[in-house]
C-alpha positions as CSV (number, residue, x, y, z in Angstrom):
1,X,11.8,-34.1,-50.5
2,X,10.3,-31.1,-48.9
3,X,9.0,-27.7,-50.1
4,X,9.1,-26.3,-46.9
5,X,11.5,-23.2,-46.3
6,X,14.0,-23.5,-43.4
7,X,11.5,-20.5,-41.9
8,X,8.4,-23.1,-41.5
9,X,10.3,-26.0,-41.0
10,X,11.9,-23.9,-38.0
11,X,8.4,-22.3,-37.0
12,X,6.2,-25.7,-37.5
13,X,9.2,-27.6,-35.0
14,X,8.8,-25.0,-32.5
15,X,5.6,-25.5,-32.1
16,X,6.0,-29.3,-31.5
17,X,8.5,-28.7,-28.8
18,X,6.8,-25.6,-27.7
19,X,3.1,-27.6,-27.1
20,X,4.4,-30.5,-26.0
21,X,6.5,-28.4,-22.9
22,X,3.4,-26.6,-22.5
23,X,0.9,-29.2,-22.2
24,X,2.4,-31.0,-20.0
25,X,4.3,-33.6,-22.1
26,X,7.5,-33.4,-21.4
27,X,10.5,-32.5,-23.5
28,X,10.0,-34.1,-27.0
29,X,13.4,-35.2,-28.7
30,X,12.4,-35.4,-31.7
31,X,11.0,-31.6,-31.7
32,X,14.2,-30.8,-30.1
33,X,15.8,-32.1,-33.3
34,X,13.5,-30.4,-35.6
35,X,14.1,-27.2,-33.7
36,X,18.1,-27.7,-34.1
37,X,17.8,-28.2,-37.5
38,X,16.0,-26.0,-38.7
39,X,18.2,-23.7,-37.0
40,X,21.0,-25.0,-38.5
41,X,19.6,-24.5,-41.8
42,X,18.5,-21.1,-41.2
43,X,22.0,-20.3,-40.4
44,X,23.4,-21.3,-43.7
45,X,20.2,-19.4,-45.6
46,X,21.2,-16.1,-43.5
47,X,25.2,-16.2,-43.7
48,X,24.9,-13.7,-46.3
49,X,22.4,-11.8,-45.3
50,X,22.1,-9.0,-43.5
51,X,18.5,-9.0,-42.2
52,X,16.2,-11.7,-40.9
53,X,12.5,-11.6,-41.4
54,X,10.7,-10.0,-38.1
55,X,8.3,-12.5,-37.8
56,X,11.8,-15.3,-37.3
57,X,13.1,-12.5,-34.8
58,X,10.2,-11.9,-32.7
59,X,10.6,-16.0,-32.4
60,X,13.8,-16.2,-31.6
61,X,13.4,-13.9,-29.2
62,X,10.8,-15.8,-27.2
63,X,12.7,-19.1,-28.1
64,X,14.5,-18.5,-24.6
65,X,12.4,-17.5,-22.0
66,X,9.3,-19.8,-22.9
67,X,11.5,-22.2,-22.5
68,X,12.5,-21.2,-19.1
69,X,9.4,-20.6,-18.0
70,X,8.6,-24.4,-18.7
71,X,11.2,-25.5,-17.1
72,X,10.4,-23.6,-14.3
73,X,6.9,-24.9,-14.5
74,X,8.2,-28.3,-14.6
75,X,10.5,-27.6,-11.6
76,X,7.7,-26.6,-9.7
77,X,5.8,-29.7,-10.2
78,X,9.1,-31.8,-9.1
79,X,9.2,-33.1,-12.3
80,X,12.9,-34.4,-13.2
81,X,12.9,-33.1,-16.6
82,X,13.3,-29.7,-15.6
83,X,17.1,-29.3,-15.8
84,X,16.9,-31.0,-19.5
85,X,14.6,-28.2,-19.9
86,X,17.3,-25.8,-19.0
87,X,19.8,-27.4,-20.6
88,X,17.5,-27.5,-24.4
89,X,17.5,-23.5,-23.6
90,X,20.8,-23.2,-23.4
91,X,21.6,-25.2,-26.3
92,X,18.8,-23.3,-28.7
93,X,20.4,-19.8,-27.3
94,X,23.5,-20.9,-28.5
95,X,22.1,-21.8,-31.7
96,X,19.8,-18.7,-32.3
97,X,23.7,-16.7,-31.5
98,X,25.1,-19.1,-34.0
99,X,23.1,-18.3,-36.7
100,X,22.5,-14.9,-35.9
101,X,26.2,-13.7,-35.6
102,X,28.1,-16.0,-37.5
């Protein structure tokens, strides 16, 4: 069992997938899957609220384009992962709307 909130299970998966992008790693499944489900989970926690925290939203809204700009750094290096890349930034936008809006 865990005593971590869905907001630093969300925040410490990030940065797994985030650093390991960055550094040169690769994309990391198993961040990926953090990442997801942590989202998932924040989505249930917000359904009835109106408000997020701004430290989740100013997060969210660099979930994205960090992302992007990996892949295109990966893309530049001819590496083949950059279009899983793109496609994990599609997925997490979809998500973030998900449990944003819904």
């Amino acid at each position: 069992m865990t005593d971590k909130t869905p907001t630093d299970q969300l925040f410490e998966a990030w940065a797994a997938f985030d650093t390991s992008l960055w550094e040169g790693n690769g994309l990391n499944p198993d961040a990926l899957e953090s990442v997801k489900a942590a989202l998932a989970a924040l989505k249930d926690e917000w359904s009835a609220q109106e408000r997020v925290p701004k430290s989740v939203a100013a997060l969210l809204i660099e979930m994205f384009p960090a992302t992007e700009a990996n892949a295109a750094a990966y893309r530049e290096r001819g590496s083949s992962q950059a279009s899983q890349i793109d496609e994990a930034a599609y997925e997490l936008q979809q998500l973030i709307a998900d449990a944003l809006l819904e």
